[in-house]
SESENU-510514 format. One record per atom (N, C-alpha, C, O): residue in one letter; atom name; x, y, z. Coordinates in Angstrom, 1 decimal. Atoms other than C-alpha are relative to their C-alpha. Layout:
BEGIN
[site A,CA,[X,Y,Z]];
...
This chain:
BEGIN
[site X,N,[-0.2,1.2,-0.8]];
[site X,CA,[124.1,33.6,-23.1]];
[site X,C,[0.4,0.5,1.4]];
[site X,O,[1.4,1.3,1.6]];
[site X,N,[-0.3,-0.1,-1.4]];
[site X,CA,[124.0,33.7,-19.4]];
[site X,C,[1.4,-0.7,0.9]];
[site X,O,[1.2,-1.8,1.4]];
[site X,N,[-1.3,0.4,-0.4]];
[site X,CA,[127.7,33.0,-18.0]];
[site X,C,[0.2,-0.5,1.2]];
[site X,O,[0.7,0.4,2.0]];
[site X,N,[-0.3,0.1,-1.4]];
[site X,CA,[127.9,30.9,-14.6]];
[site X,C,[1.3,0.3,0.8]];
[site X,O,[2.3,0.7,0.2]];
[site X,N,[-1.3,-0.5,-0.7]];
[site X,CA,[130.5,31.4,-12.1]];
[site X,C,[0.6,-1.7,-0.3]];
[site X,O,[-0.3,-2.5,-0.6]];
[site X,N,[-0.8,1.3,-0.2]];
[site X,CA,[133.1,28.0,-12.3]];
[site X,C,[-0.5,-0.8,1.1]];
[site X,O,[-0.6,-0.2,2.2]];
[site X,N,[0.2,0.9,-0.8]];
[site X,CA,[132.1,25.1,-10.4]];
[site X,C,[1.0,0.0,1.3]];
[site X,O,[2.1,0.5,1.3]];
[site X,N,[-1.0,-0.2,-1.3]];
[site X,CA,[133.6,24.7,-6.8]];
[site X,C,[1.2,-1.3,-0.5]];
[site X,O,[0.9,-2.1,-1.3]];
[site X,N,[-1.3,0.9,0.1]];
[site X,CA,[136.8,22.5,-7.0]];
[site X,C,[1.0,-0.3,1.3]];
[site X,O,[1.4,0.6,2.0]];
[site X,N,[-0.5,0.3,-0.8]];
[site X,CA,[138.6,20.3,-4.6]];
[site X,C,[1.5,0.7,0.2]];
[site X,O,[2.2,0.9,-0.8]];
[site X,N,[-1.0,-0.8,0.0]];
[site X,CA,[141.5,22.0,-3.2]];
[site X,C,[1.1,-0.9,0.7]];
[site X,O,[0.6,-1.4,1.7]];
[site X,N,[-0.3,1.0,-0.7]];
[site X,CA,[144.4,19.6,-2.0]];
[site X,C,[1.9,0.5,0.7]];
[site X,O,[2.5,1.4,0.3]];
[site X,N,[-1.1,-0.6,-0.8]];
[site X,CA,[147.8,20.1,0.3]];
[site X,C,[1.1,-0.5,-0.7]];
[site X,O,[0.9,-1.6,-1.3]];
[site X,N,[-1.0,0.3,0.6]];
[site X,CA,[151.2,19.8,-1.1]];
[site X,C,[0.5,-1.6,0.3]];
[site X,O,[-0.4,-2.2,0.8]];
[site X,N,[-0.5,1.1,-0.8]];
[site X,CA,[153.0,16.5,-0.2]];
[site X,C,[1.1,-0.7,-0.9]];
[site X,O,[1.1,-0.5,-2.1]];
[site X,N,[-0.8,0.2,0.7]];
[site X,CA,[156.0,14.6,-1.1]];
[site X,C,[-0.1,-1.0,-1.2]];
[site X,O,[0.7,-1.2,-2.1]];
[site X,N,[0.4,1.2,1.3]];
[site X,CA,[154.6,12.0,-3.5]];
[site X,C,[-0.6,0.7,-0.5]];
[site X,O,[-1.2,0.0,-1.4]];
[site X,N,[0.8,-0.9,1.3]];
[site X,CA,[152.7,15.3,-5.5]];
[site X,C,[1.5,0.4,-0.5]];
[site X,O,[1.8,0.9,-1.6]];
[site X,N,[-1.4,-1.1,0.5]];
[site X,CA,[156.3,16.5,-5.7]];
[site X,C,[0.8,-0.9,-0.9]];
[site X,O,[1.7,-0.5,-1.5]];
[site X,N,[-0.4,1.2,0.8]];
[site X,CA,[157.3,13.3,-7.4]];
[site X,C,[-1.1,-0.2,-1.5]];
[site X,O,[-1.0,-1.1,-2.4]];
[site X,N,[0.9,0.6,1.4]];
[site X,CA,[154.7,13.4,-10.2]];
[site X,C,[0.1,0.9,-1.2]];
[site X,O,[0.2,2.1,-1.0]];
[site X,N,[-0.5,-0.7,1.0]];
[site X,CA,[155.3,14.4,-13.7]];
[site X,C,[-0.8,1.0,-0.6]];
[site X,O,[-2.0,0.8,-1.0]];
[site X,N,[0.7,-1.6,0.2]];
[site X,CA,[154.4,18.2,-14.7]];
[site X,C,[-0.5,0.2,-1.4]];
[site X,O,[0.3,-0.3,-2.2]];
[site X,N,[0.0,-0.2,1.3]];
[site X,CA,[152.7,19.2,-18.1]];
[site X,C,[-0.4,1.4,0.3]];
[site X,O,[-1.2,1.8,1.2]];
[site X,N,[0.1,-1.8,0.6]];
[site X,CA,[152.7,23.1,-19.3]];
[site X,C,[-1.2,0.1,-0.7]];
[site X,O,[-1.4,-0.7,-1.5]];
[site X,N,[1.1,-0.3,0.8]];
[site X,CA,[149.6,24.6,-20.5]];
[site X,C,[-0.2,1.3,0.1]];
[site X,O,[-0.3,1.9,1.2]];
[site X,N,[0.6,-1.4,-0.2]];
[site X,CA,[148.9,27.9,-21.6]];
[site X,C,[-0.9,0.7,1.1]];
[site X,O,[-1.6,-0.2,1.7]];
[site X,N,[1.3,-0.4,-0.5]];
[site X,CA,[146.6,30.3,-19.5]];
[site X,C,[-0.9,0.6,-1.5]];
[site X,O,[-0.3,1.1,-2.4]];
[site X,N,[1.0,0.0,-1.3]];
[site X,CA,[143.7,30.8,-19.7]];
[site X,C,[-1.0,-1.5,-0.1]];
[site X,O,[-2.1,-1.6,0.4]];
[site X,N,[0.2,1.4,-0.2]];
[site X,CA,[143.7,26.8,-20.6]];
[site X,C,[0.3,-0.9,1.0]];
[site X,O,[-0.6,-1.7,1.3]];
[site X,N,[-0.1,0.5,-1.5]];
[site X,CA,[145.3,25.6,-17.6]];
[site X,C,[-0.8,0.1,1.1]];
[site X,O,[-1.0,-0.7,2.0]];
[site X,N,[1.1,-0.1,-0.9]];
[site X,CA,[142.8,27.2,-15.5]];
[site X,C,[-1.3,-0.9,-0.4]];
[site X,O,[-1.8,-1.7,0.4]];
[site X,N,[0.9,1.0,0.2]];
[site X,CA,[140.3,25.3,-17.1]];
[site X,C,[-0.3,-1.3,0.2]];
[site X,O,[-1.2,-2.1,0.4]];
[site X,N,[-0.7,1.8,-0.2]];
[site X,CA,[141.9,22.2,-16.8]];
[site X,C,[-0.1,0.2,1.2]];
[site X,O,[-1.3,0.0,1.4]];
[site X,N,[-0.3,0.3,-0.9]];
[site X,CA,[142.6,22.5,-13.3]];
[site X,C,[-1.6,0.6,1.1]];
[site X,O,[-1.8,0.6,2.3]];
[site X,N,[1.4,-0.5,-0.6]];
[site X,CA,[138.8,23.8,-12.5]];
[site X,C,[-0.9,-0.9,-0.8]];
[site X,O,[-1.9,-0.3,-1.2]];
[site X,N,[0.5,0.8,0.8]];
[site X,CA,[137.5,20.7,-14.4]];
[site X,C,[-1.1,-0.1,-0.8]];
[site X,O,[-1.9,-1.0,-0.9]];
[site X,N,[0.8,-1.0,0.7]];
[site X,CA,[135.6,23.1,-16.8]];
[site X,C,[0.5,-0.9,-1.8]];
[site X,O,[-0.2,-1.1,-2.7]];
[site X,N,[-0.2,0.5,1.7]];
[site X,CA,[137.9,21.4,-20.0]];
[site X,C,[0.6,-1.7,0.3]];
[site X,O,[1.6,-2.1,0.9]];
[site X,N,[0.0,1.3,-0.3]];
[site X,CA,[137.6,17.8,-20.0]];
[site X,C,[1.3,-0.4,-0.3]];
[site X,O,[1.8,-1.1,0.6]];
[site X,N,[-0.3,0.5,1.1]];
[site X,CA,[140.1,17.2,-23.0]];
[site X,C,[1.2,1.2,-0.2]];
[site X,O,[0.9,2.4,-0.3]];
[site X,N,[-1.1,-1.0,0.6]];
[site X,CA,[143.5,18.9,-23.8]];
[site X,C,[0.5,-0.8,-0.7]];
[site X,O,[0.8,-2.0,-0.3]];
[site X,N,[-0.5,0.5,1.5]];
[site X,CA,[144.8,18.4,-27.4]];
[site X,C,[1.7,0.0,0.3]];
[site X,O,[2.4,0.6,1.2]];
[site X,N,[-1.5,0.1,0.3]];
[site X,CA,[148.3,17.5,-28.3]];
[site X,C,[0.1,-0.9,-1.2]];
[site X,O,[-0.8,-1.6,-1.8]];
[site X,N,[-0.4,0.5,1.1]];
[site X,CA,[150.5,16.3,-31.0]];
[site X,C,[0.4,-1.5,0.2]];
[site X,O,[0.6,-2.5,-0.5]];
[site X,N,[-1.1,1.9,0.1]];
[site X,CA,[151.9,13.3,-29.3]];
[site X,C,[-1.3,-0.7,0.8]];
[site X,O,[-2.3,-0.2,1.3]];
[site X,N,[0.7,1.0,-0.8]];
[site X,CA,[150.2,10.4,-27.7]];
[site X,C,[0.5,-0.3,1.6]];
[site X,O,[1.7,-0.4,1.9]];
[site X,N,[-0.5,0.2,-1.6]];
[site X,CA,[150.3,9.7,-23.8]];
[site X,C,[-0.4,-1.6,0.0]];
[site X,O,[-1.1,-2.2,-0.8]];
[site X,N,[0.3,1.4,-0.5]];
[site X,CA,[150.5,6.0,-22.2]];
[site X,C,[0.0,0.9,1.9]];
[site X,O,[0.0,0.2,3.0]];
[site X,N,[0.3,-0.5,-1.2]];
[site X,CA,[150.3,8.0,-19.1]];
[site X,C,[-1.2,-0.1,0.7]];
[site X,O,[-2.0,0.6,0.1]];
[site X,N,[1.1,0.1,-0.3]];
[site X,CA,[147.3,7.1,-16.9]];
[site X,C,[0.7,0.7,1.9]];
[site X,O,[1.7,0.5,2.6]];
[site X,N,[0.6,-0.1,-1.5]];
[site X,CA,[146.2,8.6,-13.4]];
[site X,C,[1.1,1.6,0.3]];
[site X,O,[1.5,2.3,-0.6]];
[site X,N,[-0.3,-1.3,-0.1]];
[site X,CA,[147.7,11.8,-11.5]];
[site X,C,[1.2,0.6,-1.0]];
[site X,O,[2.3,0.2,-1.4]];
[site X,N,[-1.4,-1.2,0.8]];
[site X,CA,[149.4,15.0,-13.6]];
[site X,C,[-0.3,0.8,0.7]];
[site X,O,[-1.4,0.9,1.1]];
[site X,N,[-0.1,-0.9,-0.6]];
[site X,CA,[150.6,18.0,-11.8]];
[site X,C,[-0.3,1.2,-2.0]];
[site X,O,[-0.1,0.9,-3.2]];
[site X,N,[0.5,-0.8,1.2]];
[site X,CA,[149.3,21.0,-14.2]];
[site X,C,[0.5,1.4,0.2]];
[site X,O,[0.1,2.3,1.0]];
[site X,N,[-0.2,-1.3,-0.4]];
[site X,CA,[151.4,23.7,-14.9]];
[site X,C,[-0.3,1.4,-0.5]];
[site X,O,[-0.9,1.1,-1.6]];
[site X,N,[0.7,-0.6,0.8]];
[site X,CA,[150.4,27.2,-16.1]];
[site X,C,[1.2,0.4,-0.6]];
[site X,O,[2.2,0.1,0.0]];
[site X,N,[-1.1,0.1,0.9]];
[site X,CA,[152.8,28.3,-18.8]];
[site X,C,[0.0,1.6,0.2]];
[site X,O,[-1.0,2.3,0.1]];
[site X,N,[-0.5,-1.5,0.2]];
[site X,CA,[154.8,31.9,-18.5]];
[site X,C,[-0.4,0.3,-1.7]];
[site X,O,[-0.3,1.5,-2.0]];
[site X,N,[0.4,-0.4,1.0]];
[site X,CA,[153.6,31.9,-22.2]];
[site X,C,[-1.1,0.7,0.0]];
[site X,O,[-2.1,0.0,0.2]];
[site X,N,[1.4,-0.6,0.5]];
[site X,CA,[150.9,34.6,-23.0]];
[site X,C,[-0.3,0.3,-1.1]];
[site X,O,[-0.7,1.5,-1.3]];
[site X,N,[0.5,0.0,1.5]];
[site X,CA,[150.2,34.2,-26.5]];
[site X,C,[-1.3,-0.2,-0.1]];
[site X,O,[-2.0,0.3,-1.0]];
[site X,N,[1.7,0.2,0.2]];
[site X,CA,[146.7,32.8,-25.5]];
[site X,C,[-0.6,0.5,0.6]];
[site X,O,[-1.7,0.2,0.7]];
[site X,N,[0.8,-0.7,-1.4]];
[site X,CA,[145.7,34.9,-22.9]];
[site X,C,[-0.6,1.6,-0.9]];
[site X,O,[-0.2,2.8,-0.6]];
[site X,N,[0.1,-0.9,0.7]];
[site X,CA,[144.0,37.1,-25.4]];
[site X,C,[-1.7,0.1,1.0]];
[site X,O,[-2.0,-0.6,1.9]];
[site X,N,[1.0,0.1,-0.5]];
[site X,CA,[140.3,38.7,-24.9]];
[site X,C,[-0.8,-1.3,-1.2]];
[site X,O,[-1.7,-2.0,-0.8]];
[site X,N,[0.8,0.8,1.1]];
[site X,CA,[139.2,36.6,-28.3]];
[site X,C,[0.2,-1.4,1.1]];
[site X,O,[-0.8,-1.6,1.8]];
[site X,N,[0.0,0.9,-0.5]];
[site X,CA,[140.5,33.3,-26.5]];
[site X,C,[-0.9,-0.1,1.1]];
[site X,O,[-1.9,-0.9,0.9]];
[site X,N,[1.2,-0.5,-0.9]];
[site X,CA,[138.6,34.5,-23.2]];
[site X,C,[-1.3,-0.4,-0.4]];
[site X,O,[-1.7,-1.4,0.0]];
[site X,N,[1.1,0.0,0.1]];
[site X,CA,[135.5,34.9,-24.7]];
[site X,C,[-0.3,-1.3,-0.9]];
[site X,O,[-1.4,-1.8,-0.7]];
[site X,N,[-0.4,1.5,1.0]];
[site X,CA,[136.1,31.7,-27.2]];
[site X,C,[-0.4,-1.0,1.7]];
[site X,O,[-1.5,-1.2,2.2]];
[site X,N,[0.2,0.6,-1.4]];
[site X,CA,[136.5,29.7,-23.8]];
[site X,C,[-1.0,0.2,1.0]];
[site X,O,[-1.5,-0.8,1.5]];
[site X,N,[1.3,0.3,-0.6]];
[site X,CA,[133.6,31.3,-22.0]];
[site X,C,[-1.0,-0.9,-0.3]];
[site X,O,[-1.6,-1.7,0.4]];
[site X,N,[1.1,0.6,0.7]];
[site X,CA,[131.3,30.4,-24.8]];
[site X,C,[-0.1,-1.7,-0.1]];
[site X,O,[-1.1,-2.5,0.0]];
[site X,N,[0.4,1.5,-0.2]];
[site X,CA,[132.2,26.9,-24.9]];
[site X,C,[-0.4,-0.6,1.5]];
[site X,O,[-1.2,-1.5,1.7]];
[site X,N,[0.2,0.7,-1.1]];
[site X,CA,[132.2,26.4,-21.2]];
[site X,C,[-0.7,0.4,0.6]];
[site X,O,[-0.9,-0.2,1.6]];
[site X,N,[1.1,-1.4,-0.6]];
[site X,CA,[129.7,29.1,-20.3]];
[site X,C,[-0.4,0.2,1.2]];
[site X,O,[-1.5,0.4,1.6]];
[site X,N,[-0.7,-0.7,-0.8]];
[site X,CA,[131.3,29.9,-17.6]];
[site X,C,[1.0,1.2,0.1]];
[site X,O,[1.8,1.4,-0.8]];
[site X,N,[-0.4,-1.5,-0.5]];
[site X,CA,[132.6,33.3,-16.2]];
[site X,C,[1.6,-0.1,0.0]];
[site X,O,[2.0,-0.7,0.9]];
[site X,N,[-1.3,0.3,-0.2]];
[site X,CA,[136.4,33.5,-16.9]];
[site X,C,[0.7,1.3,1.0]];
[site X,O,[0.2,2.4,0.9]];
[site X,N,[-0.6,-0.7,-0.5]];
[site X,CA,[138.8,35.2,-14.3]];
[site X,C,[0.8,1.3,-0.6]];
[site X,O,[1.6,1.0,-1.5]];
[site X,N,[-0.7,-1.0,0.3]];
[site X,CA,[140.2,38.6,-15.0]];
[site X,C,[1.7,-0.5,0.6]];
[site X,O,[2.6,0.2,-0.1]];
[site X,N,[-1.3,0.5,0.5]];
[site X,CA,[143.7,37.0,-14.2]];
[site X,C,[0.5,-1.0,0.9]];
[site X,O,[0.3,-1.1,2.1]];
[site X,N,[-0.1,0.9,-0.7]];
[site X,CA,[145.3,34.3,-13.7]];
[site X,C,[2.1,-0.2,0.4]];
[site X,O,[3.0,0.5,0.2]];
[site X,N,[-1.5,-0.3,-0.5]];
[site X,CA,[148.6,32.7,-12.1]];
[site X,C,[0.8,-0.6,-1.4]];
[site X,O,[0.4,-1.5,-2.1]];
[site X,N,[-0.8,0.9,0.8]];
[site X,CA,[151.5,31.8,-14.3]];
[site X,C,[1.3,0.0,0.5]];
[site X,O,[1.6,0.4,1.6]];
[site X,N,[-1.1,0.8,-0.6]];
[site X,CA,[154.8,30.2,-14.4]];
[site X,C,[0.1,-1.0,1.0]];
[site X,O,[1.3,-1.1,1.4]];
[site X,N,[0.1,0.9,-1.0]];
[site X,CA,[154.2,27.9,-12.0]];
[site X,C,[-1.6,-1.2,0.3]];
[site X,O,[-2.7,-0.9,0.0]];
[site X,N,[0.9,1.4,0.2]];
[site X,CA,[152.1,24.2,-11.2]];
[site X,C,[-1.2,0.9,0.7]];
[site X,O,[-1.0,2.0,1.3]];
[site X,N,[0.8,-1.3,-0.5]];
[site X,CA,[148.8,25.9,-10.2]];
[site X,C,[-1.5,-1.6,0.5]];
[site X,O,[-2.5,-1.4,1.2]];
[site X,N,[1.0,1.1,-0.3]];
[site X,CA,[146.7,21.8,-10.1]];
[site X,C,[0.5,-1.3,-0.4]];
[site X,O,[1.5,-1.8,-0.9]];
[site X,N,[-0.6,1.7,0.9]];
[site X,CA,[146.7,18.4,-11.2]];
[site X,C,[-1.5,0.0,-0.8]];
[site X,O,[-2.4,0.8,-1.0]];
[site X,N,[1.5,0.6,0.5]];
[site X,CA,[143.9,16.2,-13.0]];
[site X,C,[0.8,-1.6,-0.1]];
[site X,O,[2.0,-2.0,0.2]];
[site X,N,[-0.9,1.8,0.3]];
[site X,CA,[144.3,12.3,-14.0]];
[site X,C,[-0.5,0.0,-1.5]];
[site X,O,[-1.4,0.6,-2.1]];
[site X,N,[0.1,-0.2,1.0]];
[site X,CA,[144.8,11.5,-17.1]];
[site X,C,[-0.9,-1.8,-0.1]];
[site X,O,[-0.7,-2.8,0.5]];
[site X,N,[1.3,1.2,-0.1]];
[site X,CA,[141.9,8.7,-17.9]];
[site X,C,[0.8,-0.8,-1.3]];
[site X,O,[1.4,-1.8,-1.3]];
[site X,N,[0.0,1.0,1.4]];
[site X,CA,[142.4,7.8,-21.7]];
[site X,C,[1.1,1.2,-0.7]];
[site X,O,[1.6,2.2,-0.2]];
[site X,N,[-0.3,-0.6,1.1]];
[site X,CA,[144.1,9.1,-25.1]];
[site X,C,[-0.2,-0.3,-0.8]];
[site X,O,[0.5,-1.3,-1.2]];
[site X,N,[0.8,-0.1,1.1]];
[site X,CA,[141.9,9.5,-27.9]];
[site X,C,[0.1,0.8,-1.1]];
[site X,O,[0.5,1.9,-1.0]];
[site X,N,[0.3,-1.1,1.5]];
[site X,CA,[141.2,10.8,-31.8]];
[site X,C,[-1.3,0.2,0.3]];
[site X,O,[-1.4,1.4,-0.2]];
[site X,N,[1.0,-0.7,0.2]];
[site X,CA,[137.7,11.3,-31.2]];
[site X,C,[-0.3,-0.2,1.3]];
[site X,O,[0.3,-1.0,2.0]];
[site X,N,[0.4,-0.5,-1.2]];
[site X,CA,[135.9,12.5,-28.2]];
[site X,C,[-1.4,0.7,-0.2]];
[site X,O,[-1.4,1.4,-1.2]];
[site X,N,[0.3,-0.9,0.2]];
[site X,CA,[132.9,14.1,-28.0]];
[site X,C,[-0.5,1.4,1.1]];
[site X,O,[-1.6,2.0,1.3]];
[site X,N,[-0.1,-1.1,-0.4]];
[site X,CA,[133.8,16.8,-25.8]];
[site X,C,[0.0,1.2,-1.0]];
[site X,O,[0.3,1.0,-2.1]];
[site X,N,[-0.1,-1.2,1.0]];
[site X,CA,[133.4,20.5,-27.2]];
[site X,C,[1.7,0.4,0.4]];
[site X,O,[2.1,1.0,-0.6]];
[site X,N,[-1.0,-0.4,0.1]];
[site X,CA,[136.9,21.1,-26.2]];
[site X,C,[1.4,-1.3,-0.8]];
[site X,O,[2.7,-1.3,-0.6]];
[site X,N,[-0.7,0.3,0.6]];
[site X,CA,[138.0,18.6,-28.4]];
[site X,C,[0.3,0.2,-1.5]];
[site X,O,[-0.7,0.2,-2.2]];
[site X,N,[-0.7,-0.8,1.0]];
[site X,CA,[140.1,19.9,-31.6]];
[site X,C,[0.6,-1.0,-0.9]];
[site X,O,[1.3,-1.9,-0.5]];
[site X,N,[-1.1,0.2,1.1]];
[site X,CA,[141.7,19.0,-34.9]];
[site X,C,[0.2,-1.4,-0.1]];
[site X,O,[-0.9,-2.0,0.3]];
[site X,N,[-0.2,0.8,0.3]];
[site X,CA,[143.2,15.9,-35.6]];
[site X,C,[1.2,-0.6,1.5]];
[site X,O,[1.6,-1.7,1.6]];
[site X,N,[-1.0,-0.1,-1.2]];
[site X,CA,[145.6,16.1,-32.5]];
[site X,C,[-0.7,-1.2,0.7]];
[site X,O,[-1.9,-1.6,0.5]];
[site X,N,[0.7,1.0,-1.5]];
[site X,CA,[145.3,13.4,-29.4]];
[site X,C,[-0.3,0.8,1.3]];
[site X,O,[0.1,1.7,2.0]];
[site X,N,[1.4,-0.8,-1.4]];
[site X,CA,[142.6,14.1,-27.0]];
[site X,C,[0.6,-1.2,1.0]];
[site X,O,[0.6,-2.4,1.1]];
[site X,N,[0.1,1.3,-1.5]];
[site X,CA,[143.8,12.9,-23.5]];
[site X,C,[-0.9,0.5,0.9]];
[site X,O,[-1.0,1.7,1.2]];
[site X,N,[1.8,0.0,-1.1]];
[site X,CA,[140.7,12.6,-21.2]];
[site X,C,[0.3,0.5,1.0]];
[site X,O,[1.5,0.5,1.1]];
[site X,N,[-0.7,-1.4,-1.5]];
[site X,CA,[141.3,15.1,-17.8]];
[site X,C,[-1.2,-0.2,0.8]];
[site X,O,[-2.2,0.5,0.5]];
[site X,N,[0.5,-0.1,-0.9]];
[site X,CA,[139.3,14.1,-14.9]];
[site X,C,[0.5,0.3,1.3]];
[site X,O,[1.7,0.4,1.6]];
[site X,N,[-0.4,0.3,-1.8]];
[site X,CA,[139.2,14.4,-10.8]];
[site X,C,[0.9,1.4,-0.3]];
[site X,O,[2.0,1.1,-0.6]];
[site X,N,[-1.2,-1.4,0.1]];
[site X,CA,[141.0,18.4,-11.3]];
[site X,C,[-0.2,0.7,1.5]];
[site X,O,[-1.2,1.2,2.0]];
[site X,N,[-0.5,-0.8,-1.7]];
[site X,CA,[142.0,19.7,-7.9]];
[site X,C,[0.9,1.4,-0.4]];
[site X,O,[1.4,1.8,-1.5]];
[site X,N,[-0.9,-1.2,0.0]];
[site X,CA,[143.6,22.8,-7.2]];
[site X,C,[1.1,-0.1,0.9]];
[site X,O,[0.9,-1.1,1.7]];
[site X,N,[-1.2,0.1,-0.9]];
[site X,CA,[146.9,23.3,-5.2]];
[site X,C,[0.5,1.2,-0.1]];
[site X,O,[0.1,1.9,-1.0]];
[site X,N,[-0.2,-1.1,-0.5]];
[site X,CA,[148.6,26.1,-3.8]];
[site X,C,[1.2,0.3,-1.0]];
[site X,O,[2.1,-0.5,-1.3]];
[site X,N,[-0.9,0.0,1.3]];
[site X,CA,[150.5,27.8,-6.8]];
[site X,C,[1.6,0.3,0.8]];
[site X,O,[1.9,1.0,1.7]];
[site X,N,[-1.1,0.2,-0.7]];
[site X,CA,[154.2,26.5,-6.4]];
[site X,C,[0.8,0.5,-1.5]];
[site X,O,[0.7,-0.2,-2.5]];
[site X,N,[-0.5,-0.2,1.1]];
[site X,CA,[156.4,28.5,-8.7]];
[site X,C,[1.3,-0.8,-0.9]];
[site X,O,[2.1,-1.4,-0.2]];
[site X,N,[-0.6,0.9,0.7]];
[site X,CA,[158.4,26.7,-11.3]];
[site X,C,[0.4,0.0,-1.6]];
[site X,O,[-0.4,0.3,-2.5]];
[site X,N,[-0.1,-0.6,1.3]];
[site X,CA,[160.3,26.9,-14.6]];
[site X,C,[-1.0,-1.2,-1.0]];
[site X,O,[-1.3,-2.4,-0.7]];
[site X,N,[0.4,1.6,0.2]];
[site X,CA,[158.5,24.8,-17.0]];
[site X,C,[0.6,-0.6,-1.6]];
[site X,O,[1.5,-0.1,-2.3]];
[site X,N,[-0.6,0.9,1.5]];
[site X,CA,[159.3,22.6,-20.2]];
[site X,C,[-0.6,-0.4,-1.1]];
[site X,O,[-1.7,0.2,-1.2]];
[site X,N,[0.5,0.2,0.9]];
[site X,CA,[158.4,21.4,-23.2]];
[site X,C,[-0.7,-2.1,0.4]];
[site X,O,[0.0,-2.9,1.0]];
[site X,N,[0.6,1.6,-0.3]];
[site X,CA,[156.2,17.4,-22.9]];
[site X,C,[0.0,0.3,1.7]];
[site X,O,[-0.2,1.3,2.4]];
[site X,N,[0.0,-0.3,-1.7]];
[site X,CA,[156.6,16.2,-19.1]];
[site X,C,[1.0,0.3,0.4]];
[site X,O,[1.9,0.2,-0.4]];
[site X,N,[-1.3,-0.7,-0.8]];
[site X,CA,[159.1,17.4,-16.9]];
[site X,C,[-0.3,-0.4,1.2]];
[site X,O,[-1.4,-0.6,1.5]];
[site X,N,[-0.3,0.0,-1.4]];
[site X,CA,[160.2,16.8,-13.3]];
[site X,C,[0.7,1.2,0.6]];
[site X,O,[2.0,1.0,0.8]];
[site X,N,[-0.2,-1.7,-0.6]];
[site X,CA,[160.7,20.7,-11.8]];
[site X,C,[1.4,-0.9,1.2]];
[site X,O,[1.4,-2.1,1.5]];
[site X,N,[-0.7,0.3,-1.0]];
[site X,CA,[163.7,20.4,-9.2]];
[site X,C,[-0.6,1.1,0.8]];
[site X,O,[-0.5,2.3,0.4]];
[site X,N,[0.4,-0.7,-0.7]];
[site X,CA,[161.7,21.9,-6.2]];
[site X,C,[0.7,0.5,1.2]];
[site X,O,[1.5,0.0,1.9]];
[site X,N,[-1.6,-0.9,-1.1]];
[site X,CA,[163.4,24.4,-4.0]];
[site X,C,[-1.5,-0.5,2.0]];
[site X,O,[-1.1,-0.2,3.1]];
């Protein structure tokens, strides 16, 4: 399989009403995805009533930042993944559309709720500890 480069993605300026909106943690080298609107659909255990902008953070966790994940992730998006990415800190947003059990995205999983991830911008990585669900970062 022939691997494209990532689609271009809107890139957008900080501002005080993005610094007001609630943060969700995602692993790398899933957060990049999300925030290069490559993975439509991120799984979870709980259900969202949350609709429209989420700030997207990348998670100091590297448990998934493996090469098997990498290449797992190419294949589904068959797209070219970055040799590395940023963490600990908000790195995009997306909006959150719906929250669903079935989908038929390939990046949808398991029995978990699929919430829908469109409109993914990028933003200038603003570092940040992060949390578990949503969070509001106190920004320095």
């Amino acid at each position: 399989m022939r691997l494209k480069s990532p689609p271009p993605v809107e890139s957008v300026r900080w501002t005080r009403t993005l610094l007001q909106l609630p943060v969700l943690s995602i692993r790398q080298p899933y957060a990049w995805l999300v925030v290069h609107g490559i993975k439509d659909v991120e799984n979870r255990s709980w259900r969202t009533n949350h609709r429209g902008p989420l700030l997207i953070h990348a998670s100091a966790n590297l448990v998934d930042l493996t090469t098997e994940t990498i290449e797992d992730c190419q294949s589904i998006g068959g797209i070219r993944m970055p040799e590395e990415y940023d963490t600990g800190g908000v790195i995009g947003m997306v909006d959150v559309d719906d929250c669903v059990r079935r989908h038929a995205s390939p990046w949808r999983q398991g029995s978990a709720w699929g919430w829908v991830l469109s409109n993914a911008r990028l933003l200038r990585f603003r570092e940040c500890k992060g949390a578990v669900g949503f969070f509001y970062p106190e920004w320095k």
